[in-house]
KOLFI-506126 format. One record per residue (C-alpha): residue number from 0; x, y, z. Coordinates in Angstrom, 1 decimal, m for minus. Layout:
BEGIN
+------+--------+--------+--------+
! loke !      X !      Y !      Z !
+------+--------+--------+--------+
!  NUM !      X !      Y !      Z !
...
+------+--------+--------+--------+
END
This chain:
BEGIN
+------+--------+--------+--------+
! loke !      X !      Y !      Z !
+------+--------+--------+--------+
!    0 !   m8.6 !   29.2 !   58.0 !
!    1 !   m5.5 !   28.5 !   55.6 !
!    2 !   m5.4 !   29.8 !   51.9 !
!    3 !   m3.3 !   29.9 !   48.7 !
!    4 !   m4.1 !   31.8 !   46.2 !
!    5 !   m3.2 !   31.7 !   42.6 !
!    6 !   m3.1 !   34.4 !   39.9 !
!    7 !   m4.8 !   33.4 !   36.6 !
!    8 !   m2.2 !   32.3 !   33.7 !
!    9 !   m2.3 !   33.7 !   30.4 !
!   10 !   m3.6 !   31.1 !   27.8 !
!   11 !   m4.5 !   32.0 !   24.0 !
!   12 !   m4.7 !   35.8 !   24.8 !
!   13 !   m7.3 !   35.2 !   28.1 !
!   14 !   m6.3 !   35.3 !   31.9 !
!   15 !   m7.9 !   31.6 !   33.2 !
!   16 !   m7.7 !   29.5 !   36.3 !
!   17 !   m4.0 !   27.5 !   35.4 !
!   18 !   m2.6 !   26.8 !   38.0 !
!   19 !    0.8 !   24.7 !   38.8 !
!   20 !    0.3 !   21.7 !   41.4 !
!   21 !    2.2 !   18.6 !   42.0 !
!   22 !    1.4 !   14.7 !   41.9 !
!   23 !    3.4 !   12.3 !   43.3 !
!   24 !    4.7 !    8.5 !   42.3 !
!   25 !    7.2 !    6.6 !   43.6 !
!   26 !    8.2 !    9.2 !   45.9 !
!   27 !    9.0 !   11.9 !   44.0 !
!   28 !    6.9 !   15.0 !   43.3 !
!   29 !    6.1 !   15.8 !   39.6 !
!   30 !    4.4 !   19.7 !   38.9 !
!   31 !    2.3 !   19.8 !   36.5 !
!   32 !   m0.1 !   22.6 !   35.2 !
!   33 !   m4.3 !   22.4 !   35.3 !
!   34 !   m7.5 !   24.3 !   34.8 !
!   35 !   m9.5 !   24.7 !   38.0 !
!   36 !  m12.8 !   23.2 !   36.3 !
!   37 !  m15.9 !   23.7 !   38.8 !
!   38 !  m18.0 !   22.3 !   35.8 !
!   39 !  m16.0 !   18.7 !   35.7 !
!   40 !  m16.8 !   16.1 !   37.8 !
!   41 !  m13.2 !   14.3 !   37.7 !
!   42 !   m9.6 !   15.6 !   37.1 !
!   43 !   m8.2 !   14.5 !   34.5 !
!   44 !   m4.6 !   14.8 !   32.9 !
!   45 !   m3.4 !   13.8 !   29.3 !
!   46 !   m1.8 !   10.7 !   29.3 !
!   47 !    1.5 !   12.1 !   28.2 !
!   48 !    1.7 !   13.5 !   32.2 !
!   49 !    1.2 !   10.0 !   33.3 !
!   50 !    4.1 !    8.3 !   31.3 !
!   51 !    6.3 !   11.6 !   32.4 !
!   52 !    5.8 !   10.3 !   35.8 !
!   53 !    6.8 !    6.7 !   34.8 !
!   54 !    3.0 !    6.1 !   36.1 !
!   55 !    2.0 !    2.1 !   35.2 !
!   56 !   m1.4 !    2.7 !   34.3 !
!   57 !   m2.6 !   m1.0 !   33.8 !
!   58 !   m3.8 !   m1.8 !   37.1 !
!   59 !   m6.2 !    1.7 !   36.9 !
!   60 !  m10.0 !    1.7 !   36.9 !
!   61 !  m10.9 !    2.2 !   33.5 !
!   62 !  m13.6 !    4.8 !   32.8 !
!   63 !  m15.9 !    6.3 !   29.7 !
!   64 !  m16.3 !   10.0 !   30.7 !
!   65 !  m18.7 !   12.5 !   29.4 !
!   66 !  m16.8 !   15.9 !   28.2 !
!   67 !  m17.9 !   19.0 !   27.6 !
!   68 !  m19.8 !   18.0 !   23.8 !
!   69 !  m21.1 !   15.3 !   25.1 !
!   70 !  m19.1 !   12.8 !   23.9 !
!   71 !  m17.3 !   10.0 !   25.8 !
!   72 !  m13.5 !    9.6 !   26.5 !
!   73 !  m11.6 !    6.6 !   28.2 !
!   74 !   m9.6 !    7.4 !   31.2 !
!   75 !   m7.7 !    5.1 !   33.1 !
!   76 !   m8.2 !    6.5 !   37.0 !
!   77 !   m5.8 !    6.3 !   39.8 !
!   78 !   m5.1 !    7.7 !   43.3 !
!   79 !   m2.9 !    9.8 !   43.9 !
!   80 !   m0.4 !   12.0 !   46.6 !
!   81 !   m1.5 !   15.7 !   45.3 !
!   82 !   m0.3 !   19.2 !   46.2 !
!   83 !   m2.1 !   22.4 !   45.8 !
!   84 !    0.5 !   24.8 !   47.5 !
!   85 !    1.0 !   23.8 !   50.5 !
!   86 !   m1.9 !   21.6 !   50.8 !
!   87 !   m1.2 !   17.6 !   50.5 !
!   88 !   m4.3 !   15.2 !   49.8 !
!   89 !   m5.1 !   11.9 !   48.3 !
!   90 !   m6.8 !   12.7 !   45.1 !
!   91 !   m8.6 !   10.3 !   42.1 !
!   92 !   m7.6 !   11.1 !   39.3 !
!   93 !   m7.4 !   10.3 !   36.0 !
!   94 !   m5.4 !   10.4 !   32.5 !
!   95 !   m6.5 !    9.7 !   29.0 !
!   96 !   m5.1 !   10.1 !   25.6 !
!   97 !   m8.4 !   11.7 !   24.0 !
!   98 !   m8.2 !   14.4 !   26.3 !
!   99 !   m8.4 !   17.1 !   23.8 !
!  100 !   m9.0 !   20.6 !   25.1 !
!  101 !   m5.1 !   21.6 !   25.1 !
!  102 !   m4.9 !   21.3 !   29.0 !
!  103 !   m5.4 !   19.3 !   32.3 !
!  104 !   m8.6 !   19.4 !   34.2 !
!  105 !   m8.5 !   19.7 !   37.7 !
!  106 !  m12.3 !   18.9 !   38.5 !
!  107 !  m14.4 !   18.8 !   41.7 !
!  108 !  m14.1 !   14.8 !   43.0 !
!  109 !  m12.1 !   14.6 !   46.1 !
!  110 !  m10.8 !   18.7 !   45.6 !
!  111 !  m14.2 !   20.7 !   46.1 !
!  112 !  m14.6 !   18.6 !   49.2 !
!  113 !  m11.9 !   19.7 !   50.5 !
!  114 !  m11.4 !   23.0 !   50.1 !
!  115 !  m13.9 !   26.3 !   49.3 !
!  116 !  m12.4 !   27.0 !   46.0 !
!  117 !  m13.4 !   30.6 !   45.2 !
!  118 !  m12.4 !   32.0 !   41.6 !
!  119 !  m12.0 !   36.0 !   41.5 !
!  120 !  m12.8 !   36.8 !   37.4 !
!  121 !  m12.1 !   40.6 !   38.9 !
!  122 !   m8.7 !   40.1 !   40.2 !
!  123 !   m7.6 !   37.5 !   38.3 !
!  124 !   m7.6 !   34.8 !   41.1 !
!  125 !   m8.5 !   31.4 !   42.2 !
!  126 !   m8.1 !   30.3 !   45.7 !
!  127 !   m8.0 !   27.5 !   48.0 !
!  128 !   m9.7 !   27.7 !   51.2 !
!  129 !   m9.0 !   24.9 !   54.1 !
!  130 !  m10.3 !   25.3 !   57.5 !
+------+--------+--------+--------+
END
């Protein structure tokens, strides 16, 4: 079995899942920073990250998504090269400009299938598990 492990990043005074991963367009790898959601359904970035990238969104699947109070948001979905440490997968994801909790969501669709993803409150860890 392979692993990578992350320590927690320090955001607003608490130590929470944050961790630094990379998505790719036109051939170049782009890091970027999310919180490892096992409560969302999707991953989704602020749009800001997607015009960073020089992403052309206008061909993407547009969405309404439900977040956390229950209201909707519009995301405009996409696939995408991703890397989680070493790991490389194909990943849906999307980006939206009412994203409003201060960071990116890295949620379960096409991630918690493949990997165990184990959080560690106690040590201050989140890791990846890939057999």
């Amino acid at each position: 079995m392979r692993l990578v492990e992350f320590p927690y990043t320090l955001y607003k005074d608490l130590q929470v899942p944050i961790i630094p991963l990379q998505l790719q367009n036109g051939g170049e790898w782009f890091e970027l920073w999310a919180f490892v959601d096992s409560g969302a359904t999707f991953s989704i970035f602020a749009a800001r990250e997607a015009t960073g990238m020089g992403l052309d969104l206008s061909q993407a699947l547009q969405r309404m998504i439900v977040v956390g109070d229950g209201s909707f948001i519009p995301a405009s979905f996409v696939k995408l090269p991703m890397r989680i440490g070493e790991f490389e997968l194909e990943a849906e994801v999307g980006f939206s400009e009412k994203l409003g909790v201060g960071f990116n969501l890295l949620g379960r669709k096409d991630i918690f299938n493949a990997f165990r993803v184990c959080f560690s409150d106690d040590k201050k860890v989140v890791s990846f598990h890939q057999e």
